[in-house]
C-alpha positions in Angstrom: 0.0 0.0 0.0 1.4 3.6 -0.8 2.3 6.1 1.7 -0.5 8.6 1.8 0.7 12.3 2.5 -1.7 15.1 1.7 -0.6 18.2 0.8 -1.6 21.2 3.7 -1.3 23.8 1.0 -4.8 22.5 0.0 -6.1 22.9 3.2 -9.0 25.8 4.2 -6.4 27.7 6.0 -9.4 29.7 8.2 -10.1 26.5 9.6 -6.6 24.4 10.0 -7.2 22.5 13.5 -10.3 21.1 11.6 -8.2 19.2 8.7 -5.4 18.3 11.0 -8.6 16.9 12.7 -9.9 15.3 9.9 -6.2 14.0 9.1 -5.6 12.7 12.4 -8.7 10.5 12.4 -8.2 9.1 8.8 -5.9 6.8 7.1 -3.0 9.7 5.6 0.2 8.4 7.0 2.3 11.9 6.5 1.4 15.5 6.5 3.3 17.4 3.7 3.9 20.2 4.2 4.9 23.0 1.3 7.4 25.5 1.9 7.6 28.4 -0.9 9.7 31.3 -0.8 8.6 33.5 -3.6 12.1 33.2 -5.5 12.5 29.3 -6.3 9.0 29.2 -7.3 6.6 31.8 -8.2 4.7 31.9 -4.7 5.1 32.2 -1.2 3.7 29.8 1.2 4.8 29.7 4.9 7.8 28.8 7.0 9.0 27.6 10.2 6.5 28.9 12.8 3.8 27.4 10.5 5.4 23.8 10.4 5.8 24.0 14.3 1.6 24.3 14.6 1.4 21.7 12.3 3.8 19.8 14.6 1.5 20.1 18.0 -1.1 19.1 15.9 -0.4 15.4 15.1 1.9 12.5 15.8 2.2 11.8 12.0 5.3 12.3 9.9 5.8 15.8 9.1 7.8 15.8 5.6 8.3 18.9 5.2 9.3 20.0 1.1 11.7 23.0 0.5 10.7 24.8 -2.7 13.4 27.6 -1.7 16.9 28.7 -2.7 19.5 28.5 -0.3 17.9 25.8 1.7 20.8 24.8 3.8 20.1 28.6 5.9 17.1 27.2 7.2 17.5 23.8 7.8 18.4 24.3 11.2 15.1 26.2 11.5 12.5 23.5 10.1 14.5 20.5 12.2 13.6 22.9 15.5 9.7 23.0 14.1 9.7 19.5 14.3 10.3 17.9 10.6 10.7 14.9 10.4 11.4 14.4 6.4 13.4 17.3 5.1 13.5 18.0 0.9 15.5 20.2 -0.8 15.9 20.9 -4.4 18.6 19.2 -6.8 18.1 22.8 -8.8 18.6 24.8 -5.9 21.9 23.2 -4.3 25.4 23.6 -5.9 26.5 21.8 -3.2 23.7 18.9 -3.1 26.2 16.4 -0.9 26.9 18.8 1.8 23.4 19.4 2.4 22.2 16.2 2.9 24.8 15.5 5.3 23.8 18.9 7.1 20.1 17.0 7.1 20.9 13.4 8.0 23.0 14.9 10.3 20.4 17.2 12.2 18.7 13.4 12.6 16.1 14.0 10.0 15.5 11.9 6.2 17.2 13.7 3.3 15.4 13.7 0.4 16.0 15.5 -2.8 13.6 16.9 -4.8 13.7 17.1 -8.5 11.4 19.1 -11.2 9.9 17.9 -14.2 12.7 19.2 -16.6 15.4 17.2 -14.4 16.3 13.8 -15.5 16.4 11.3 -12.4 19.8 10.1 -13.6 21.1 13.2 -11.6 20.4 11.7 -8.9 23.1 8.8 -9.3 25.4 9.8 -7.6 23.5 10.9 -4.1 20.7 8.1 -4.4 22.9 5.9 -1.7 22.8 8.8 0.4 18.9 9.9 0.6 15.9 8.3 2.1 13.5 9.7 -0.5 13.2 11.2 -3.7 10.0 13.7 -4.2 9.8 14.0 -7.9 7.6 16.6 -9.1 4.9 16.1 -11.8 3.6 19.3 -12.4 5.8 22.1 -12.2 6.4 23.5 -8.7 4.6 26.5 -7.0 1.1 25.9 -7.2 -1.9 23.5 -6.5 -4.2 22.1 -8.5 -2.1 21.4 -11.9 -2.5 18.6 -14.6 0.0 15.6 -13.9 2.6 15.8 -16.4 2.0 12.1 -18.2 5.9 11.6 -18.8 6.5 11.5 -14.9 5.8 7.8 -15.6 8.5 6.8 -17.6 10.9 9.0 -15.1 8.9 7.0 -12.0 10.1 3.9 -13.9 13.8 4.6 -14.1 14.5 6.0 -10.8 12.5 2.7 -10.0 15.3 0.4 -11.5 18.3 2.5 -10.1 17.5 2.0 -7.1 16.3 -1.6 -6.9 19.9 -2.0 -9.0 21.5 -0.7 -5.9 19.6 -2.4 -3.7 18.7 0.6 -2.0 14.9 1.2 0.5 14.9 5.4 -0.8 11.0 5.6 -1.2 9.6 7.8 -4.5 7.0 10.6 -3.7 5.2 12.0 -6.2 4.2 15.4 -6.0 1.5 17.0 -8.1 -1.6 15.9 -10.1 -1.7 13.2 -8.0 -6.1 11.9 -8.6 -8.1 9.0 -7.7 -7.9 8.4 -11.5 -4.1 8.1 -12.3 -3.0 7.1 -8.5 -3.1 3.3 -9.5 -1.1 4.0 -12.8 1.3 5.5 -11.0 1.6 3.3 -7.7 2.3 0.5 -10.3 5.3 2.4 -12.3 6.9 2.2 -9.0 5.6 5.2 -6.9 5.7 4.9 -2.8 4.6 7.5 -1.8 1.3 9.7 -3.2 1.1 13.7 -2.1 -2.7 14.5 -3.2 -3.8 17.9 -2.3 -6.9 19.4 -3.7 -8.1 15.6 -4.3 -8.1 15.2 -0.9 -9.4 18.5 0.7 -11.3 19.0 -2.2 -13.3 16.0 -1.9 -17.2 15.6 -0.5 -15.5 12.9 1.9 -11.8 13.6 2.1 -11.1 10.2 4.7 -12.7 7.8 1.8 -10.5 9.5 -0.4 -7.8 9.1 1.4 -8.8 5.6 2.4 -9.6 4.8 -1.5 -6.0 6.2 -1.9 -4.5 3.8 0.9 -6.1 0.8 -1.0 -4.1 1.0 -4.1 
């Protein structure tokens, strides 16, 4: 069964403690939790403080996903709020290594995040060194976007390098993500699903989680 982790950015931000409510009692295994800055990508979201709330509010994992340049300033920051799962971007780090240290070192997962213009071969040289990869299928800033159809074949190769290795780094996809095209992607090798709007969204957002979680 995939890794359920709904996207908060969706969430009716006038009435938070209700979702993390609603989140708590269903079957979502993460909250994800998206951190713009207004210069990587085109929007600005929210940062520490925000995470922290999120934090008190459930036991769950709290992967938090860095859409920001110069990640490795605040690191230190979003560890304190309580993230557990800590992604950064491949196109944002000229010095990808050394940040994943400075993560795995803080005692959180690393995981790199790459957009839909950046092959996953990139990755080959890190891929021993991260717990998760959060490959973005729509192109990062905003909710609510089509899933960009070649993400499959891109799921599929990053699916082969690492069973090659033998390595457990899980795949997230980010984006798009429906009750329509979950299963398709699930079975090109997905772990882990990040569904926003179809979540919160949704007449019943814990079926759709659940029918999510059933994949």
């Amino acid at each position: 069964m995939p890794i359920i982790a709904p996207s908060l950015l969706s969430a009716n931000f006038l009435n938070l403690e209700a979702d993390c409510k609603m989140l708590n009692e269903s079957e979502a295994d993460w909250y994800h939790l998206d951190v713009m800055d207004g210069r990587f990508v085109p929007n600005i979201s929210f940062g520490p403080m925000l995470v922290s709330f999120f934090r008190k509010a459930t036991t769950k994992v709290c992967d938090v996903h860095l859409m920001i340049e110069e990640p490795g300033k605040f690191a230190e920051q979003f560890k304190n709020a309580g993230a557990d799962v800590l992604s950064v971007h491949i196109e944002a780090c000229p010095h990808l290594h050394r940040n994943i240290q400075q993560i795995k070192s803080m005692g959180m997962k690393a995981g790199v995040a790459v957009n839909p213009h950046t092959p996953v071969e990139t990755l080959q040289d890190v891929l021993a060194d991260i717990d998760l990869v959060c490959m973005m299928s729509v192109n990062p800033g905003f909710g609510g976007q089509k899933f960009i159809h070649h993400t499959l074949k891109k799921i599929k190769t990053l699916r082969q390098m690492i069973d090659e290795k033998g390595l457990k780094v899980l795949i997230e996809i980010d984006g798009g993500v429906t009750l329509e095209n979950a299963g398709t992607i699930v079975a090109a090798g997905a772990d882990v699903l990040v569904a926003g709007n179809t979540v919160f969204s949704a007449q019943d957002p814990k079926a759709t989680i659940a029918q999510l979680k059933k994949l």
